[in-house]
C-alpha positions as CSV (number, residue, x, y, z in Angstrom):
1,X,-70.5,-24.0,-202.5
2,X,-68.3,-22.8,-205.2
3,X,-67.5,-19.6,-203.7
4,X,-66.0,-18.5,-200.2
5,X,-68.7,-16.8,-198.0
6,X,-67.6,-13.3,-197.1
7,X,-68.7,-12.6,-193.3
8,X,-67.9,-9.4,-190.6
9,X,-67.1,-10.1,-187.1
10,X,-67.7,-7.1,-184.8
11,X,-66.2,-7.6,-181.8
12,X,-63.2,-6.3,-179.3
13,X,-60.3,-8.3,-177.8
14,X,-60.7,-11.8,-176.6
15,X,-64.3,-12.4,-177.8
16,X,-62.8,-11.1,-181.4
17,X,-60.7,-13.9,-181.0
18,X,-63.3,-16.3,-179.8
19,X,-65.8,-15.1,-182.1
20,X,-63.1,-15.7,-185.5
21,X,-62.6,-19.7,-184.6
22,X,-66.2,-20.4,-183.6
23,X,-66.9,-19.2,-187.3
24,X,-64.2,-20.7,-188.8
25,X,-65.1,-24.4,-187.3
26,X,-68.7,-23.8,-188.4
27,X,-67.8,-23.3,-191.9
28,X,-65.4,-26.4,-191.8
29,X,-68.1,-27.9,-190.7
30,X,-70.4,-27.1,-193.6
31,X,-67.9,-27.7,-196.0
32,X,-67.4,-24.1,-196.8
33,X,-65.1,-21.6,-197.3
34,X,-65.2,-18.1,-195.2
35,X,-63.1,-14.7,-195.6
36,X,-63.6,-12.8,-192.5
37,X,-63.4,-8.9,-192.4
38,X,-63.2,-7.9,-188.2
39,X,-64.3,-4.6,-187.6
40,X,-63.4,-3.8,-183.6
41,X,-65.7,-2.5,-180.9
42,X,-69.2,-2.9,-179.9
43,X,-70.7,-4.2,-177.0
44,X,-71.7,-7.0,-177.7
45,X,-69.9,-9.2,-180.6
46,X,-71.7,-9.4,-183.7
47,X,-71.8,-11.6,-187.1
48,X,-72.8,-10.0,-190.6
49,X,-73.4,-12.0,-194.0
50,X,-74.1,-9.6,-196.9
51,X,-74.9,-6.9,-194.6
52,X,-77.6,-8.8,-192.6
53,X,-77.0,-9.3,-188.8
54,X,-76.7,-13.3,-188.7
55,X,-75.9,-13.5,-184.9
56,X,-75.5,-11.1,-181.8
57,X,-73.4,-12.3,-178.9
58,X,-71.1,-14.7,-178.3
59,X,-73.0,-17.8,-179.9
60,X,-72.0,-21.7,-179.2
61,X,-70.3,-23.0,-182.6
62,X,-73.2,-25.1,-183.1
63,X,-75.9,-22.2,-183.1
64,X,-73.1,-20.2,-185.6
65,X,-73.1,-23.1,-188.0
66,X,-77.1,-23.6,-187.8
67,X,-77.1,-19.7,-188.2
68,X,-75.1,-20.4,-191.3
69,X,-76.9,-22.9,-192.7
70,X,-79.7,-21.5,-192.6
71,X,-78.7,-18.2,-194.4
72,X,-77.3,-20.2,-197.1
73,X,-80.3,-22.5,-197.5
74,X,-82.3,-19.2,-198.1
75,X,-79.7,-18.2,-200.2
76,X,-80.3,-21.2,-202.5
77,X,-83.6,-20.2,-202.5
């Protein structure tokens, strides 16, 4: 992937946190890049690719990064 993957983390306090490093070790894992907008609050913490609600509470880095790979393997098309 040529360029970064642009994903929004809605979330508040620690499972912001949480929520910002799971991603970020799922993308190193893919071999990708990821710039990641946080928006606080909610109830539970949500992750948004181009507008699409990816993932909704606070998912093992393993489900994020098949999450992940699957949106970018339909992204490929």
């Amino acid at each position: 992937m040529d360029r970064p993957v642009a994903v929004r983390i809605v979330a508040g306090g620690d499972d912001a946190l949480r929520l910002y490093k799971r991603v970020r070790c799922a993308a190193r894992a893919l071999g990708i890049e990821v710039i990641i907008d946080e928006q606080r609050g909610g109830d539970s913490p949500r992750l948004f690719v181009d507008s699409r609600l990816l993932l909704e509470g606070l998912q093992r880095t393993e489900a994020i990064e098949d999450a992940l790979a699957r949106w970018l393997a339909e992204r490929k098309g």
